[in-house]
C-alpha angles and dihedrals in degrees: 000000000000113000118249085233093094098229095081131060126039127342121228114211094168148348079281116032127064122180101217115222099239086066091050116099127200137190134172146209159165098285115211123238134033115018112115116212096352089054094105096026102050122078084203091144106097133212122193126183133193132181097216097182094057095049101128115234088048109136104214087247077070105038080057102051096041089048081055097041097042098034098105093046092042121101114191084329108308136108119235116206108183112191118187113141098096125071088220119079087220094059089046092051087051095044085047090053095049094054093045087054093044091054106040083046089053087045095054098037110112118250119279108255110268104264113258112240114235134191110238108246128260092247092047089050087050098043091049097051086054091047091058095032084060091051089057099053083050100054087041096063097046091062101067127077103184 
């Protein structure tokens, strides 16, 4: 039975596609910076690993794109999450799980369309060869000290 602390249980990416907790992997550590007196007590730094090629409900199309997307952040296959900006381990695990879900939803959005080439208008050429004509006068009046 998941928690009701939202940093256990599955993790929804999109309307599709659920991690389900069991996949989800967590480690935890001493985190560096701010903490007082727990700073060297609490293992409030979170780790959280994935295997993304292995999510099931994942179509090959998808498998693919996310492969091509991931390659350079996957080690041996696995995803790799690190949380360390809170001082409680629970932020730190949500914050964890957001991230998780931001970057395996980038990595299955489909490709922006390819951007459509356009002339410049006639008005913005025109506009743009005053405007350096006008440049020019300028500089040309500032040379000479008669």
């Amino acid at each position: 039975m998941p928690a009701t602390d939202d940093a256990a249980g599955d993790l929804p990416v999109t309307g599709s596609l659920v991690v389900p907790a069991g996949l989800l992997s967590w480690r935890f550590s001493r985190s560096s910076g701010p903490g007082g007196q727990g700073v060297n007590t609490a293992d409030s730094r979170v780790e959280l690993s994935v295997r993304p090629l292995e999510l099931p409900g994942l179509s090959e199309h998808q498998q693919q794109r996310m492969a091509g997307r991931l390659g350079g952040r996957l080690v041996d296959g696995v995803l790799t999450i690190a949380a360390s900006e809170h001082r409680q381990q629970l932020r730190n695990r949500q914050a964890a799980r957001e991230r998780m879900a931001a970057v395996l939803r980038a990595a299955l959005a489909p490709p922006a369309p390819a951007r459509r080439r356009t002339k410049p208008t006639k008005g913005s050429q025109e506009r743009r060869i005053q405007a350096k004509k006008q440049r020019s006068q300028l500089k040309k009046q500032r040379g000479s000290w008669d």
